[in-house]
FIMIVEX-604563 format. One line per 8 residues: number of its first residue (from 1); their letters; for each residue z, x, y of N, C-alpha, C. Coordinates in steps of 0.1 Angstrom, whole numbers, plus 2048, in hexadecimal, padded with zeros to 3 digits. Example, Ala and Ser with C-alpha at 12.3 -4.5 7.8 and 13.67 -1.06 7.14 Angstrom:
% residues 2
1 = AS = 84E 884 7C7 84E 87B 7D3 84E 884 7DF ~ 847 880 7EA 847 889 7F5 84F 881 800 $
% end
This chain:
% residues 275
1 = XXXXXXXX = B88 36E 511 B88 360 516 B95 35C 519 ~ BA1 35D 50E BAF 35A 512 BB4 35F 51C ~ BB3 36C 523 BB5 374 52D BAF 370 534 ~ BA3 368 53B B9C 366 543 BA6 357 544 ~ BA6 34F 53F BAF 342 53F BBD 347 546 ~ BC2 351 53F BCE 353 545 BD2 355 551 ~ BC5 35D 556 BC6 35E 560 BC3 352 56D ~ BBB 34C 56A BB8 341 570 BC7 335 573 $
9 = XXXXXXXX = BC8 333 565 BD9 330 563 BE5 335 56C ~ BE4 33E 56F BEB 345 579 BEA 345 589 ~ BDD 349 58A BDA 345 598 BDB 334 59D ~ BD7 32D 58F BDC 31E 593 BE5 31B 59B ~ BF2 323 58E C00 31B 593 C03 324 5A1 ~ BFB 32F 5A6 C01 335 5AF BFA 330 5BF ~ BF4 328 5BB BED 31C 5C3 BF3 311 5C9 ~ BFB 30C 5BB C05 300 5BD C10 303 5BF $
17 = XXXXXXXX = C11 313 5BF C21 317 5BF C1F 319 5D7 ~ C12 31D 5D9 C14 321 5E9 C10 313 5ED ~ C0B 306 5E6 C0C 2FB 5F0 C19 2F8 5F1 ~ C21 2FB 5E5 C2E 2F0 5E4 C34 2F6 5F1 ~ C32 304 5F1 C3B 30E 600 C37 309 60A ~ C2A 306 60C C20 2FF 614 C2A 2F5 61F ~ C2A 2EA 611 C2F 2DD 611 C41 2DE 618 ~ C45 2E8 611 C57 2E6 614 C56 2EE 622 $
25 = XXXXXXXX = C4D 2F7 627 C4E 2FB 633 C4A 2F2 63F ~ C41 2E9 639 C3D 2DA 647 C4A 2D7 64C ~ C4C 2D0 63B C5C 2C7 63C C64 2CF 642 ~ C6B 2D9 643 C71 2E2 64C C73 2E2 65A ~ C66 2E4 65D C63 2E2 66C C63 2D8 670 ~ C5F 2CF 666 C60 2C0 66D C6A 2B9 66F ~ C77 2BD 666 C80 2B8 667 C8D 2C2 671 ~ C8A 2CD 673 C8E 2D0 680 C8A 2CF 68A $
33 = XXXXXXXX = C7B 2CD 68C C77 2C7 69D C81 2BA 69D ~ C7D 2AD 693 C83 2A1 699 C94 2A3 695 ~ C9A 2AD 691 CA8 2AE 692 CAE 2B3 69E ~ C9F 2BA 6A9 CA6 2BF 6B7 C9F 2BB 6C4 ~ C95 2AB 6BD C8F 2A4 6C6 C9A 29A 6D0 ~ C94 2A0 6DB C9B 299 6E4 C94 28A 6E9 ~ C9D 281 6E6 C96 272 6EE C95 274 6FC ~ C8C 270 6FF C86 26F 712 C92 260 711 $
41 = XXXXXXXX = C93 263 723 C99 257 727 C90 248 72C ~ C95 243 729 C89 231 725 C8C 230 733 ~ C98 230 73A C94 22B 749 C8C 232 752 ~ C90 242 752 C84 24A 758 C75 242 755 ~ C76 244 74F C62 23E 747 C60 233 751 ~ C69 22A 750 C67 21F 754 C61 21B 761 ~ C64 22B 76E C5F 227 779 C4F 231 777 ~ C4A 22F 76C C3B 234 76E C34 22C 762 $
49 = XXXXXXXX = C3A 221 75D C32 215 752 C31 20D 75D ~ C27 203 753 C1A 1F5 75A C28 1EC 754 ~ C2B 1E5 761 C35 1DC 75C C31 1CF 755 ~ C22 1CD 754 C1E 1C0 74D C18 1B4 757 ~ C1D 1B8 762 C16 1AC 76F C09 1AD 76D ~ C00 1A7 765 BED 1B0 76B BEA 1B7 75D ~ BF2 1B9 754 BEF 1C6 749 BE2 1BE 740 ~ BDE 1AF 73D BD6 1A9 738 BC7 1A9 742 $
57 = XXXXXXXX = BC0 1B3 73E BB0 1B5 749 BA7 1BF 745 ~ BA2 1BF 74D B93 1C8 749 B98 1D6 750 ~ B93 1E3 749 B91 1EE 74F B87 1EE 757 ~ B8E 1EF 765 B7E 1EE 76F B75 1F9 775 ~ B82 203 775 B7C 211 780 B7E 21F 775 ~ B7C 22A 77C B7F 236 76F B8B 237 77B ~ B8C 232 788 B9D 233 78C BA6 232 784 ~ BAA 225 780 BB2 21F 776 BB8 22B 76A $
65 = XXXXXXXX = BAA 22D 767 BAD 238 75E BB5 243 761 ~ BAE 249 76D BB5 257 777 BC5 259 777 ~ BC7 247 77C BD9 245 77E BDD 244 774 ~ BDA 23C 766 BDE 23F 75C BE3 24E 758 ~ BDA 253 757 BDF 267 752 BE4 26C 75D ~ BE8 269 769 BEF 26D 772 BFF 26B 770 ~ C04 25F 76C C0B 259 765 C12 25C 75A ~ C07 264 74F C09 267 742 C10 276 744 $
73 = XXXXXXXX = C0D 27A 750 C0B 288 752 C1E 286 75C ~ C20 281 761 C2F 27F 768 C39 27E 75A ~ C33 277 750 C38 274 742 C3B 278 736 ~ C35 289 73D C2F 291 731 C33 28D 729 ~ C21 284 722 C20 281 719 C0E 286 718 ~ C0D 28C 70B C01 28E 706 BF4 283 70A ~ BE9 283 711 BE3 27D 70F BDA 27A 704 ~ BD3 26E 705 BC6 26B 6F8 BBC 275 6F8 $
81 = XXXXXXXX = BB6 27A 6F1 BAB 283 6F8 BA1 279 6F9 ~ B9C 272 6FA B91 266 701 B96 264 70B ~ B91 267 718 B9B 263 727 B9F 253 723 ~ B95 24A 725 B93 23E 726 B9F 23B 71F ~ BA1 23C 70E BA9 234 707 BB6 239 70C ~ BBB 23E 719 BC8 23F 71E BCA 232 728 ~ BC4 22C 72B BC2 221 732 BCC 216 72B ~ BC3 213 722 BCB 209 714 BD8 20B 70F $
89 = XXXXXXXX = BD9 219 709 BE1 221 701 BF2 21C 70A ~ BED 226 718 BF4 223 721 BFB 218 726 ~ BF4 20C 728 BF9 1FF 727 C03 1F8 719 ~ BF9 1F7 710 C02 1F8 704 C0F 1FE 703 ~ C13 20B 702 C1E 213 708 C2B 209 70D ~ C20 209 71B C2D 204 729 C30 1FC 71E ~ C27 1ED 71E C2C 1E1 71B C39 1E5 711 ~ C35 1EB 701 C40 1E9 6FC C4F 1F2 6FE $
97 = XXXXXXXX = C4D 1FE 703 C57 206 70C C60 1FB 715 ~ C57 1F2 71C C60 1E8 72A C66 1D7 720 ~ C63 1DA 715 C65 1C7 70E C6E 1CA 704 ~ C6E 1D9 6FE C6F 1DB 6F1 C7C 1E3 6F1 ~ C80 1E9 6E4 C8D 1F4 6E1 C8D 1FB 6D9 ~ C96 203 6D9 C91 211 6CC C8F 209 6BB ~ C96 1FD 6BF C96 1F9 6AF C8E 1F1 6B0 ~ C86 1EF 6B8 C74 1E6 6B5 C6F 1EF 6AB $
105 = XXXXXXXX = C6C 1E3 6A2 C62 1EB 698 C55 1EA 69C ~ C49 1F0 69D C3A 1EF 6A6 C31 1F6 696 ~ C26 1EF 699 C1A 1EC 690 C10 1F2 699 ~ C08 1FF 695 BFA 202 69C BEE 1FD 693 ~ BE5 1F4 692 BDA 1F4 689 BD3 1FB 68C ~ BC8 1FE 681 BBC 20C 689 BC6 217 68A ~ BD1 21D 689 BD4 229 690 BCF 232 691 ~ BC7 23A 688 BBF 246 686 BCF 24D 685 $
113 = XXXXXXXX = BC9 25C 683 BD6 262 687 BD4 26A 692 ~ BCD 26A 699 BCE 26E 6A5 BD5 25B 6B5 ~ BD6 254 6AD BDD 24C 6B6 BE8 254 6C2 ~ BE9 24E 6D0 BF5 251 6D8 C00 24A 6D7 ~ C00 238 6D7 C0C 233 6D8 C18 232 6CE ~ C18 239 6C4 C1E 23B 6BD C25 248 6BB ~ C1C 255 6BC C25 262 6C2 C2C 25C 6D0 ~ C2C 256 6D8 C2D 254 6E7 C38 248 6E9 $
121 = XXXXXXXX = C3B 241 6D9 C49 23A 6DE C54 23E 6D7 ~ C4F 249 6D0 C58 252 6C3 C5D 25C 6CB ~ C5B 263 6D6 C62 26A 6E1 C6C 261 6EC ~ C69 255 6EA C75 24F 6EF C7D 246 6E8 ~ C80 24D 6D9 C8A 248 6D3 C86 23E 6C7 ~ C76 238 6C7 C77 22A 6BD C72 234 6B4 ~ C78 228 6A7 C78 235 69D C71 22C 692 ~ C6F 221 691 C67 215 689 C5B 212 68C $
129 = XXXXXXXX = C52 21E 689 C45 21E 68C C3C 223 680 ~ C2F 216 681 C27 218 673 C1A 215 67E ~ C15 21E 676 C03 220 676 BF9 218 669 ~ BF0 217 66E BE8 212 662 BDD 212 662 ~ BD3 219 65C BC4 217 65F BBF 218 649 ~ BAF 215 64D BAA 217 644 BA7 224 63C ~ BA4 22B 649 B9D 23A 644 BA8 244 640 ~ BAF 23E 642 BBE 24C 637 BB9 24A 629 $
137 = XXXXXXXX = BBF 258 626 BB9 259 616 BC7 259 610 ~ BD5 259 614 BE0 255 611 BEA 251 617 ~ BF7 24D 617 C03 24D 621 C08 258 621 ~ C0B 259 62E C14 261 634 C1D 265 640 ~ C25 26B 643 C2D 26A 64F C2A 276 65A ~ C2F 275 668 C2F 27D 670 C3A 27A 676 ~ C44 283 676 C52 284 67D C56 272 678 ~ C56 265 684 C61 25E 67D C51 252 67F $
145 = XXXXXXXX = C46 252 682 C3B 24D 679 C37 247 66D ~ C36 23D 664 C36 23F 65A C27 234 659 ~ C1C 242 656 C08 240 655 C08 237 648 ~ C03 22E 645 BFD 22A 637 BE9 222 638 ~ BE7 224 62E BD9 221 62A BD7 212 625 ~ BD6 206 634 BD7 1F8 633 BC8 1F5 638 ~ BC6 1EB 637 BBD 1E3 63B BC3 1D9 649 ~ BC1 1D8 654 BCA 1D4 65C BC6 1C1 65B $
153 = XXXXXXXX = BB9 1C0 654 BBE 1B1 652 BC1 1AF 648 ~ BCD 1B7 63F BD2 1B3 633 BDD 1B8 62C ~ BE7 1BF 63B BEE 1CA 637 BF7 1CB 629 ~ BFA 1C2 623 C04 1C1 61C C19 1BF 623 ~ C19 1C3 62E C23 1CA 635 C29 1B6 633 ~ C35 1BA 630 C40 1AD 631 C3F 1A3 63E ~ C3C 197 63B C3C 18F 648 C46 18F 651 ~ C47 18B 65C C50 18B 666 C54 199 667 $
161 = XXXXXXXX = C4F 1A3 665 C58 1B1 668 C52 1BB 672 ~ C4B 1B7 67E C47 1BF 68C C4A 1B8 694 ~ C4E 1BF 69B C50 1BA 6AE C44 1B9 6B6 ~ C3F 1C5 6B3 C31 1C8 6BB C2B 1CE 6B1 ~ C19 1C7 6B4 C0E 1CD 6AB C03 1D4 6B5 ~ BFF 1DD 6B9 BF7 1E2 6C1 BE6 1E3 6B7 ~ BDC 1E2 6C0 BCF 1E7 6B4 BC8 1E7 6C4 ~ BC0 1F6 6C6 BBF 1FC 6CE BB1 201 6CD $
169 = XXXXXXXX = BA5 1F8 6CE B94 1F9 6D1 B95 1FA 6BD ~ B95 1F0 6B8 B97 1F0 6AC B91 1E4 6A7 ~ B92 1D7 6AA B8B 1CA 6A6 B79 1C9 6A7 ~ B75 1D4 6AF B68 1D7 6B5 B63 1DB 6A8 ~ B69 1DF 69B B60 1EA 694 B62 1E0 686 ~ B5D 1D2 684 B59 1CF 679 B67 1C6 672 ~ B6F 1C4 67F B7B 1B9 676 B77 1AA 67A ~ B7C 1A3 675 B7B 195 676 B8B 190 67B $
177 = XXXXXXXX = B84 189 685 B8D 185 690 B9A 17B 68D ~ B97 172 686 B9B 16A 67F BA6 16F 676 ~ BA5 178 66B BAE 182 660 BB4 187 66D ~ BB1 192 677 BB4 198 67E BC4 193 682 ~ BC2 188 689 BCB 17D 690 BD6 178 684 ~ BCC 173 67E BD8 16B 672 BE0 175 669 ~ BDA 184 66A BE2 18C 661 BEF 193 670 ~ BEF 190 67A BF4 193 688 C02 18B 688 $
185 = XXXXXXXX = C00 17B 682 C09 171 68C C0F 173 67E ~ C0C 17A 66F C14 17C 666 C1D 186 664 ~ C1A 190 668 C22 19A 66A C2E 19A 676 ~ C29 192 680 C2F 194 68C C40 187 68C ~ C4B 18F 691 C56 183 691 C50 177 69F ~ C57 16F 697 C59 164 6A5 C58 169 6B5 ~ C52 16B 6BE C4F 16C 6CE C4E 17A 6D1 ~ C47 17F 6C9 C48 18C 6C7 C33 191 6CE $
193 = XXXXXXXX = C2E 19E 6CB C24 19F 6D6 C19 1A3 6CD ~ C0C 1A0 6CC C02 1A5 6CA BF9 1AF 6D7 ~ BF4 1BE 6D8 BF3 1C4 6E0 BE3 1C7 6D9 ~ BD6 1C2 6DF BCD 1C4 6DF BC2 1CC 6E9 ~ BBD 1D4 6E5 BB0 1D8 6EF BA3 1D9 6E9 ~ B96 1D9 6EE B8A 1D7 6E3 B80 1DE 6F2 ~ B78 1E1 6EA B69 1DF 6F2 B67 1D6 6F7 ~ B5E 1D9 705 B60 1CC 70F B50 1CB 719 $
201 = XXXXXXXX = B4B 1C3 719 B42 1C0 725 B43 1B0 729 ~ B3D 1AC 732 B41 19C 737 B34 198 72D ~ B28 19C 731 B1B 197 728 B16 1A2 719 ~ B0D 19A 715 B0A 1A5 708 B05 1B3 708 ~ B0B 1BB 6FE B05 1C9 6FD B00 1CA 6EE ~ AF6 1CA 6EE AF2 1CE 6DF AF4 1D6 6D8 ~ AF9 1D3 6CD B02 1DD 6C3 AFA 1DE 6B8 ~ AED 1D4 6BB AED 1D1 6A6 AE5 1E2 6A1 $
209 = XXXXXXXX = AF0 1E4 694 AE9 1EB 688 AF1 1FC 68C ~ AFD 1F8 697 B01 205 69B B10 204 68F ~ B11 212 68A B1B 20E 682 B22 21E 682 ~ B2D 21E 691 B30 22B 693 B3A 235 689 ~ B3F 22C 67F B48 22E 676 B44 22F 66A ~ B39 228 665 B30 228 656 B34 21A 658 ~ B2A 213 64B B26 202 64D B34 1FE 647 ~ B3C 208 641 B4B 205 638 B51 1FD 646 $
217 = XXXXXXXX = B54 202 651 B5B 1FF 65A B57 1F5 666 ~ B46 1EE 660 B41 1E3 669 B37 1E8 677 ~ B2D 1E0 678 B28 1E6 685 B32 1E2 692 ~ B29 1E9 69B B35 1E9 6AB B35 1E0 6AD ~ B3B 1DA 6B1 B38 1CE 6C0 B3F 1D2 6CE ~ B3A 1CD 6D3 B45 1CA 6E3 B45 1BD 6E8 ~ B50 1BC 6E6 B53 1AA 6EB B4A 1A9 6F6 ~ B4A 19B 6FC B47 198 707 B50 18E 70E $
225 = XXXXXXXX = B50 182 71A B5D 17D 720 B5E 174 714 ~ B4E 16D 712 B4F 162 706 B5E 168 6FC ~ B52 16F 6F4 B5C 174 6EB B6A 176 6EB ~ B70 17B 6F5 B7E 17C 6FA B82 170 6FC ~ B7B 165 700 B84 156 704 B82 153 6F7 ~ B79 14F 6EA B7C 14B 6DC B87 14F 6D7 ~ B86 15E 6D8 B91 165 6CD BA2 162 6D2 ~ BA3 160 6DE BAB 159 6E9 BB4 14E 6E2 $
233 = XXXXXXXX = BA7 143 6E2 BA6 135 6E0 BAD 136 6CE ~ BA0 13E 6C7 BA6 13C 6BC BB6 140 6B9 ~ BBC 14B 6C0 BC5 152 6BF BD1 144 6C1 ~ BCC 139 6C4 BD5 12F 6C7 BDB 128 6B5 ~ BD1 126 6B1 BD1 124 69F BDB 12B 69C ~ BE1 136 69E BE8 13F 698 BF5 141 69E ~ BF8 13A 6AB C01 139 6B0 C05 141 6BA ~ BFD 14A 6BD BF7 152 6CE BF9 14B 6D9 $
241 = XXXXXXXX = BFB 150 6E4 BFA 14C 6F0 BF8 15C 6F5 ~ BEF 15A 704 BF1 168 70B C00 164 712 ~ C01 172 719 C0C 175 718 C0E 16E 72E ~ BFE 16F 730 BFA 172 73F BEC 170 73F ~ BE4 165 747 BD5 165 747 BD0 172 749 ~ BC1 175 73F BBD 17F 741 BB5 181 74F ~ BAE 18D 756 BA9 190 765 B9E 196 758 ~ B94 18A 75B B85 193 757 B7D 198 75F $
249 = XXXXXXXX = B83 19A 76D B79 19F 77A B79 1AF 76F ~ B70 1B3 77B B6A 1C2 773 B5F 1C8 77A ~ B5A 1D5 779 B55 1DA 783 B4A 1E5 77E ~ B51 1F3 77B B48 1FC 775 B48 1FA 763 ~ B40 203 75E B3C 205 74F B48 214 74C ~ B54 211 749 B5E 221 74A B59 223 740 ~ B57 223 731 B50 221 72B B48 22F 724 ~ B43 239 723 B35 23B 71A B39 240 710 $
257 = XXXXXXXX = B32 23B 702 B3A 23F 6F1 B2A 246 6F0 ~ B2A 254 6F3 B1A 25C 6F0 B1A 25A 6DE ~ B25 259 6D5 B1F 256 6C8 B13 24B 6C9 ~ B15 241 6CB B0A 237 6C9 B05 232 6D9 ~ B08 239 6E4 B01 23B 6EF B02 231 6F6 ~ B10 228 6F4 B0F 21B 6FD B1B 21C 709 ~ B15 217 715 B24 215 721 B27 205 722 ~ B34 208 720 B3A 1F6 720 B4A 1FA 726 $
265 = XXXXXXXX = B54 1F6 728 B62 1F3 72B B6C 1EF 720 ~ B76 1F1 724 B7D 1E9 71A B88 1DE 722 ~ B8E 1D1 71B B97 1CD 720 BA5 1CA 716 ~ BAD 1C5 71C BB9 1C7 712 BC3 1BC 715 ~ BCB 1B8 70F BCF 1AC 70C BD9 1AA 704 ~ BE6 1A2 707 BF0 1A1 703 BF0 194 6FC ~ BF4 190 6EC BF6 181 6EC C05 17D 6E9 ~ C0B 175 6EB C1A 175 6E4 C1A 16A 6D6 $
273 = XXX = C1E 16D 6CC C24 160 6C0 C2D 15B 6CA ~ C2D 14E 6C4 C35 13F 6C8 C40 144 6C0 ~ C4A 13C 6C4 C5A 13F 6BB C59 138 6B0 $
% end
C-alpha cells in the first residue's frame, strides 16, 4: 500500500513539476514576442479608419461589412471570426486610434477572450488595456492586456480611471441599462467616450424565453429605435451626450445568429461624459 502511495506521490509532483515548465515556457515566449513587437505606424492606419463623420448608425447592407474587412485586410489586422461583428469592432477601433494615444487607458466590457479591439490597439502601441467579462474563471493577461472576472455593472475598477469604455453586442444579454450607464459615467474621466453597439431592429423581434448564454447571463433582446432613444434619453441622467445624432435609416436584416435562429442588425453609438 505505502509503495503504491509512493508512487502516486511521485507522479504527482512530476505533474506539478511539467506544468510549472509548462508555465515558465508561455512566459518565455511571451515575453520575447512583445520584447521584438514592432508598433504599426498610427498615421499609416489612419488613411484606412472611419473618421467619426456618420460612425453613430445602423448596419444596413452586408456591403458595409465587405469594406470593413477589406480595410482590416490593407491593416493587417486579424479579423472577428463573426463577419458581421467586424463592422462595429472596426468602427470602435478607428474612433479610438483617431481621438486617442498610446497612453489612453481603454475598458472592453463583455470582452470574452476572443475580443478584437484590444489585440488590435496593442499592435499599435497602447498598452493600458483591460478586458472584463463574467465568464472568466480567473484574471489573467495576454501580452500587455490585462483580462479580469468583473461584472461590467459593478466593476470595482477606481473612478475616473478610462478614457474609453467600449461594450460590443453586450447590453442585449440580460444587463440593465441603467447600472450599465451609471457604472460607465463612473469609471469614465471628464469628456472622455462611451463606445456602444447592441442588437438592433427599428420594430420588435421576439426574444422572450431565448437565453443564448444560460439564464445566468439574461434573455436576448434586440433593441428597437424606441429603445435606443430611452437609453439615449436616460444616458442624459448620467451626464452623456451623443457625440453626433444617430442615422436610424436601415435596410437589410445583416444579421442571422442560427444559435437561437433570429435575423436583426446591429447599430452603434458613441456617447461622450460632460466635463
Amino acid at each position: 500500500m505505502s509503495k503504491r502511495f509512493g508512487t502516486f506521490t511521485m507522479a504527482i509532483r512530476t505533474v506539478r513539476h511539467l506544468i510549472n515548465l509548462a508555465k515558465m515556457f508561455l512566459h518565455f515566449i511571451n515575453q520575447f514576442y512583445y520584447r521584438n513587437l514592432q508598433v504599426r505606424s498610427r498615421e499609416k492606419a489612419l488613411l484606412h479608419i472611419h473618421y467619426g463623420k456618420g460612425i453613430n448608425s445602423v448596419l444596413k447592407t452586408d456591403r458595409e461589412v465587405q469594406e470593413n474587412l477589406q480595410n482590416l485586410k490593407k491593416l493587417k489586422l486579424q479579423p472577428h471570426n463573426d463577419q458581421p461583428k467586424n463592422w462595429d469592432c472596426y468602427r470602435a477601433f478607428s474612433f479610438i486610434l483617431g481621438h486617442g494615444s498610446q497612453e489612453s487607458r481603454v475598458l472592453d466590457v463583455g470582452s470574452a477572450d476572443y475580443g478584437v479591439i484590444l489585440p488590435w490597439l496593442e499592435l499599435y502601441g497602447f498598452s493600458n488595456l483591460d478586458g472584463c467579462d463574467l465568464s472568466f474563471n480567473n484574471d489573467f493577461r495576454k501580452g500587455r492586456i490585462h483580462y479580469s472576472k468583473r461584472d461590467l455593472q459593478n466593476t470595482s475598477f477606481d473612478s475616473g480611471s478610462f478614457d474609453f469604455i467600449t461594450s460590443v453586442s453586450v447590453i442585449e444579454h440580460g444587463v440593465d441599462v441603467h447600472s450599465y450607464l451609471k457604472e460607465a459615467s463612473r469609471l469614465l474621466k471628464p469628456a472622455r467616450y462611451l463606445l456602444t453597439s447592441t442588437d438592433y431592429w427599428p420594430g420588435s423581434i421576439d426574444t422572450k424565453g431565448l437565453y443564448p448564454y444560460g439564464k445566468a447571463l439574461g434573455e436576448m433582446r434586440v433593441f428597437t429605435r424606441r429603445d435606443i432613444e430611452e437609453l439615449v434619453s436616460m444616458a442624459q441622467e448620467y451626464g452623456f451626450e451623443l457625440i453626433e445624432p444617430i442615422d436610424f435609416s436601415y435596410k437589410d436584416k445583416v444579421v442571422y445568429w442560427n444559435r437561437v435562429d433570429k435575423r436583426f442588425t446591429y447599430i452603434f453609438f458613441i456617447l461622450r461624459k460632460g466635463k
